[in-house]
N, C-alpha and C positions, 0 to 999 in steps of 0.2 A: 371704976370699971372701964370708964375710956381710954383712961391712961393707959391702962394695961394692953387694951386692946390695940391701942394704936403704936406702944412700946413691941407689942408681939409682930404687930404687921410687918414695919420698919426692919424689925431682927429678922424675920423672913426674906423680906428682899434682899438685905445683904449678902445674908448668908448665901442663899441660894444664888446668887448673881456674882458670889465671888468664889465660890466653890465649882461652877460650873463655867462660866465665861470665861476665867485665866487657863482652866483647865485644856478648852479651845483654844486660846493663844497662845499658850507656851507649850504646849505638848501637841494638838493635832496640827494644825497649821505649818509650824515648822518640821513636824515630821513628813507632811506633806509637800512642801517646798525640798525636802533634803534627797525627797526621792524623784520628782518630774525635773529638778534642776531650774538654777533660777531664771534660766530662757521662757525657758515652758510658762514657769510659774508669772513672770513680768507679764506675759500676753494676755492669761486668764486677770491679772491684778491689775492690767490699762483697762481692760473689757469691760471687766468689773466696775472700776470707777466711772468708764462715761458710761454705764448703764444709768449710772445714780446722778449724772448733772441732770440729765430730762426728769428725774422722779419727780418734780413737781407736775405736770402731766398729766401723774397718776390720782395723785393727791388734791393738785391747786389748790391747798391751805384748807380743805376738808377740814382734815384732823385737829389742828391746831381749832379754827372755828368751833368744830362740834364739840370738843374740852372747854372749851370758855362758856360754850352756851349753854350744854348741858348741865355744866356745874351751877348755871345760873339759876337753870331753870331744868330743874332734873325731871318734869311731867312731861316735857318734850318729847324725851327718846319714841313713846312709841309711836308720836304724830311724826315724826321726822324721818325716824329709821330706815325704813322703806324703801322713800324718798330716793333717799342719800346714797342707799345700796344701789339704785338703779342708774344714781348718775355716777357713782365710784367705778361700775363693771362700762360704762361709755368712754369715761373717761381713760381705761386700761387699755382699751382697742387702741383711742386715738396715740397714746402711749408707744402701745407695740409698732403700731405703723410709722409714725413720726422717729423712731429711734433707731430702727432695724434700718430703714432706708438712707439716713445718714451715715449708719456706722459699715453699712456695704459700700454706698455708693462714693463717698468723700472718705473716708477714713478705711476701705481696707478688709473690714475685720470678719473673722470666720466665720460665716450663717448660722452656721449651727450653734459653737458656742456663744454666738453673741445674743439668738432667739431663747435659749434657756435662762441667761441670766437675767434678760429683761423678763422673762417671767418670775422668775423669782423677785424681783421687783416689783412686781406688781403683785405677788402673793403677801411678802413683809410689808408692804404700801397697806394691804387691804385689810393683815391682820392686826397692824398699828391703830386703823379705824377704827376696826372692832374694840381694843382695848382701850379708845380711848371713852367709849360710853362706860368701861367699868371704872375706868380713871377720874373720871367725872361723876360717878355715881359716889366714887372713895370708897369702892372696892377694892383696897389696895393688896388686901393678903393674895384674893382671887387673880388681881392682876403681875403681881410678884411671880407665881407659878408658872403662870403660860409665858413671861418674858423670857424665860429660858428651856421650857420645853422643847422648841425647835430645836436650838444648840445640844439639849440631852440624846434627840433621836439621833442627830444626826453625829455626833459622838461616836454612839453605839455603831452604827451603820459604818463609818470610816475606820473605827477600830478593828470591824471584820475584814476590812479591805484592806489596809496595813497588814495584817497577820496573815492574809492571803486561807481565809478559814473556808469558806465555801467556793476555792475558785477563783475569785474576781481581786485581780489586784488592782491597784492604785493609780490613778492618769487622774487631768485634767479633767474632762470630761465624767466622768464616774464619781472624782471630786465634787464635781457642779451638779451633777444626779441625786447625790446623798443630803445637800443642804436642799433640794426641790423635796424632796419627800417629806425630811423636816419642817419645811414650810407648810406646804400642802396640808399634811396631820394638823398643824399648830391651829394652821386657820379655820378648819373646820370645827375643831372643838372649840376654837373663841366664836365663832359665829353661831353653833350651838347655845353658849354659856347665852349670849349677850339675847338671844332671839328667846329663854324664860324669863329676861328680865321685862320684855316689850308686852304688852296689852295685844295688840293686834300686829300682823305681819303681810304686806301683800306689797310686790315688787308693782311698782306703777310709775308712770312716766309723766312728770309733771312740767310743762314748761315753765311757768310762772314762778313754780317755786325752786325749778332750777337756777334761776335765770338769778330770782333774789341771793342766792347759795353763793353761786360764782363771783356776783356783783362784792357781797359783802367779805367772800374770802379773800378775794385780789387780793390785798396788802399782805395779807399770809402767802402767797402764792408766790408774789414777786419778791420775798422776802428768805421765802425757804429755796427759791433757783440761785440768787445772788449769793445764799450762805453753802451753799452746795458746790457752787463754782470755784468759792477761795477756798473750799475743804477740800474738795477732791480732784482739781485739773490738776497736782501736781506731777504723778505720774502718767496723766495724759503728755505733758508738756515734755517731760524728762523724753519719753519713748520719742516722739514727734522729732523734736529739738537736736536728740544726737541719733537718730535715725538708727538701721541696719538691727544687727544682734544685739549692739553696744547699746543702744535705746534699748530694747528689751530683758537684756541680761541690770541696766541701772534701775529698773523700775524694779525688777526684781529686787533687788539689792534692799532699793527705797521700802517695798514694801514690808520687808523685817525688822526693822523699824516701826513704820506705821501701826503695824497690826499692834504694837504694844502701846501703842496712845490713842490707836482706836478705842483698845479695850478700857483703857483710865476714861476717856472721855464717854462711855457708853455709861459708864460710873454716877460721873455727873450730869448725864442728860436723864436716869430716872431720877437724880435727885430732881431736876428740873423740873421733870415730869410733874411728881408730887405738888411741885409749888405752882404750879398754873392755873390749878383750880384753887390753891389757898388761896392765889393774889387775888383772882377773880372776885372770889367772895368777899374777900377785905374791900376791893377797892369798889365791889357795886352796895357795901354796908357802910361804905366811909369811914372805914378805919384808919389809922394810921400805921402806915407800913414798915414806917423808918428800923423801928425795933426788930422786927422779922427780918429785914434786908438785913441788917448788920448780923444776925444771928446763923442766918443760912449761908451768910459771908463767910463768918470766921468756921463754920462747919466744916463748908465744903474748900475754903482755902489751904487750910489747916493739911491736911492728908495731898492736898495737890501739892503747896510748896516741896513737903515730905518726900516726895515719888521725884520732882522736878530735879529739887538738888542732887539727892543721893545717886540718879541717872546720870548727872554731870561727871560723879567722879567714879562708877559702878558698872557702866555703860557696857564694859569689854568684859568685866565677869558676867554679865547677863548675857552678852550673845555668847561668851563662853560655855556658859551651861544649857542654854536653852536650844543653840544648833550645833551643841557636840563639837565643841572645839572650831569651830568656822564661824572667825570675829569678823569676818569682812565687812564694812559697814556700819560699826561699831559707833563711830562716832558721828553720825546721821540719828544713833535714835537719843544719844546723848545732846544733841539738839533739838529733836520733834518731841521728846519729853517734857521738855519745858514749855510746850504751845500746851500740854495741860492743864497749865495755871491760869493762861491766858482764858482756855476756855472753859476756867471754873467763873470767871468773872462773867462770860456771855450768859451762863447759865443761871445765874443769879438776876444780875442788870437785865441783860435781853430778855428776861423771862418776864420778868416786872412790866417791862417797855412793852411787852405782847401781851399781856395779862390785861394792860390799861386800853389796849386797843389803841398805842401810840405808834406807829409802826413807819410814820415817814421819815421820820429821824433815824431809824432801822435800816431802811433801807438807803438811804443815802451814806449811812457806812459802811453797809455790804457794798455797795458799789464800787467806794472808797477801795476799800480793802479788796478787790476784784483786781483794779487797774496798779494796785502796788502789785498785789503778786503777780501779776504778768508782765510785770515790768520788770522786776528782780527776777523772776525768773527767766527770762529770758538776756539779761545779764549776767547769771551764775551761774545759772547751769554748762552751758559753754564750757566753762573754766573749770568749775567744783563737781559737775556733773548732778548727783543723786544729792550731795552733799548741799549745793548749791541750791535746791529745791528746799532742800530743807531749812536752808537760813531764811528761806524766800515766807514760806509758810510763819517759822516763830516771828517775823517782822508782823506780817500780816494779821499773827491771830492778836498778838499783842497790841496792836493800834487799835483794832477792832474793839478788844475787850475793855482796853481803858477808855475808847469816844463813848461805848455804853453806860460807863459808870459817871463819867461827865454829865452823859445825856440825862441820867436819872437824877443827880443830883440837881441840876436846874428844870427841871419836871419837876418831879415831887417835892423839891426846894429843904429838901436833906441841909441840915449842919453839917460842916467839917470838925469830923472826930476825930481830936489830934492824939487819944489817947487809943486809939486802934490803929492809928498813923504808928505812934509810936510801936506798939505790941509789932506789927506788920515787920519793920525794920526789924528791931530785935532778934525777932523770931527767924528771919533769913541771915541774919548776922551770924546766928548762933548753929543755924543748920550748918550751912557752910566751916565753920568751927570742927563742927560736931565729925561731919565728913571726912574733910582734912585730917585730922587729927587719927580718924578708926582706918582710914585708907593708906594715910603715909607711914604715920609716926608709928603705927602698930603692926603695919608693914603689910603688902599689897602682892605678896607672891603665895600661891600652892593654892588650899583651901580652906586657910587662914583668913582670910576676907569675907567668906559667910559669920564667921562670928564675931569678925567686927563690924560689922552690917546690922546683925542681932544689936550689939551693942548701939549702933549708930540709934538704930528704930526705937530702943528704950529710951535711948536722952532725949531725943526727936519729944517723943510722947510728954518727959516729963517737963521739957523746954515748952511744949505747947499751953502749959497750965502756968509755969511761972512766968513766961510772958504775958499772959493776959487772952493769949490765941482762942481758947478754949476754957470756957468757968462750970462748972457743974452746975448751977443754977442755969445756962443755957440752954442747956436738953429738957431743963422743965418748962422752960418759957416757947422752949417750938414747940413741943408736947399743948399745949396749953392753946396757943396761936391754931395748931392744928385740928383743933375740935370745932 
């Protein structure tokens, strides 16, 4: 019965997280960049991003913290809750204040839209919280549903605004209205859900037990600013760097790209999710992890190589279809495709590295990887522009992801398995093969390419079993690990 149950959960999330998230990326978002123009669109897409370098702010490793501990100790939630709520809603002021005043006074940016998005910021900041006591409880079917409710209202709402059905058509702003309400709804009903699971509820203000909160998140805090910074300053830098339209009009650019490796990497961060309270519990039972790591490796590598490759040589059919014939850019997300691999690795390793409560070594690669990407970028962009961002970023997440899996393997003191060494190779030797072959040789003009794409995804799948990538006995053994 657990299997089952926990086979049902798993298929939930998927499902529902890939029927509705891509639906958002490939279909609203670029219908909405097609119509405000990629000017417009770049100002709201820098905005956006430095909304999110301060989100630690809002959080200071809260969430991450209350996942670990709750899973630990799940009688907590209703001595805690409370609490937590009353320093999450202090911590949002200091948020709003700190963010709004730099991005008018030093940077420029438009009060208005810059006061809404930091709101929303602190609404996804606050309903991230809330899911993370269901995350931690391994409420996972519960927690699957509301991860993309937001994105379903706000669908509905932008799809009347496209169609111009009641009136109100489509801008920036109206854009940035439709995901606030999304929000707003989502989080009320997770605050609801989470407030029958609590004993007792009374918002009260504790110093002492704030004091121990902040004290003991720091290393989560300073660790989600650093990894926030080499995620998202790219198009802060791109705008800055070549200034005028041309900054705004490349950020745009950058962002059509992005938003499609946004959405792979939100992929592998609820895988992550799931695994934060597994490691937890493994490593406060003293289990050995070694197997699970290598499991949730070949899992979650497996479908990223997949996506990485076929972007390399599919790149210009994808913005082909997906912005109606406007390839502009094309080969930027044929680059930022591949920082998906990279950061299947963080979500694996890094997660482990947080899970143990190891986090100095953590941080000292994010930092790492801070002063590369601002160094390359600021080298390439010049030159390559948007393009240049982008080679800055796969450098970066790539360094990042492989010092984590070093880092783990001398922590945990893992063996060197040369036969997933080997399957690894293989299995990228063969994609690329696989590619090559359905792109050139089967020919790469009309809409001929979707069904050697089809074909590509079927050898893909069946190269992942004769490699070694992927064994059917794996899925019993997470299964299994996961109870």
């Amino acid at each position: 019965m657990q299997k089952k149950k926990f086979i049902f959960d798993l298929a939930i999330l998927l499902v529902l997280n890939l029927l509705i998230k891509p639906f958002w990326t490939i279909i609203i978002e670029p219908k909405v960049q097609g119509q405000v123009g990629d000017i417009d669109y770049g100002i709201y897409f820098t905005i956006f991003n430095f909304s999110l370098l301060l989100n630690i702010l809002l959080d200071f490793g809260l969430t991450n913290f209350n996942n670990r501990n709750i899973a630990q100790n799940s009688h907590l939630l209703s001595k805690h809750f409370s609490k937590m709520l009353s320093l999450k809603f202090a911590l949002g002021a200091f948020y709003m204040i700190i963010s709004v005043f730099i991005g008018i006074v030093f940077l420029k940016y438009d009060f208005k839209l810059l006061c809404i998005l930091c709101l929303n910021c602190f609404i996804i900041s606050f309903t991230l919280f809330l899911r993370s006591n269901l995350q931690a409880l391994h409420l996972f079917k519960l927690d699957s549903i509301l991860s993309v409710l937001d994105r379903l209202i706000q669908i509905l709402i932008i799809v009347i605004m496209l169609y111009n059905l009641f009136g109100v058509g489509i801008d920036v702003m109206n854009f940035v209205y439709a995901q606030t309400i999304g929000y707003v709804l989502t989080s009320l009903i997770c605050f609801i859900v989470v407030l029958n699971k609590t004993h007792t509820f009374k918002l009260n203000w504790d110093w002492a037990f704030n004091r121990m909160i902040l004290k003991k998140s720091l290393p989560y805090a300073v660790l989600f600013l650093l990894m926030t910074f080499y995620n998202r300053l790219d198009s802060i830098m791109i705008e800055k760097i070549l200034g005028g339209d041309a900054g705004k009009e490349q950020a745009g650019v950058y962002a059509k790209g992005f938003r499609l490796l946004d959405a792979a990497n939100q992929i592998a961060t609820l895988f992550s999710v799931q695994l934060i309270p597994l490691f937890s519990r493994m490593i406060k039972n003293k289990e050995n992890v070694e197997k699970i790591v290598k499991l949730s490796f070949t899992l979650l590598l497996t479908p990223a190589l997949i996506v990485s490759v076929s972007t390399i040589f599919y790149a210009q059919h994808f913005f082909d279809k997906i912005y109606t014939q406007d390839t502009k850019g094309f080969e930027i997300l044929a680059v930022l495709m591949n920082c998906f691999t990279a950061v299947s690795l963080t979500c694996v390793f890094g997660t482990l590295l947080t899970a143990s409560g190891n986090l100095k070594k953590q941080n000292i690669v994010a930092l790492g990887a801070i002063g590369i990407n601002v160094i390359l970028n600021f080298i390439l962009i010049p030159r390559y522009e948007a393009l240049g961002s982008a080679i800055s970023s796969l450098v970066t997440q790539m360094v990042a992801g492989l010092a984590q899996v070093y880092i783990c393997y001398k922590v945990f003191h893992f063996h060197v398995n040369k036969k997933l060494l080997r399957s690894v190779f293989l299995f990228i030797a063969g994609l690329f093969f696989a590619n090559y072959f359905t792109w050139d040789l089967l020919g790469k003009e009309g809409d001929s390419w979707m069904f050697n794409f089809v074909i590509m995804l079927i050898f893909s799948v069946i190269l992942a079993f004769a490699t070694g990538m992927v064994n059917p006995k794996s899925v019993l053994r997470f299964i299994k690990y996961r109870q």
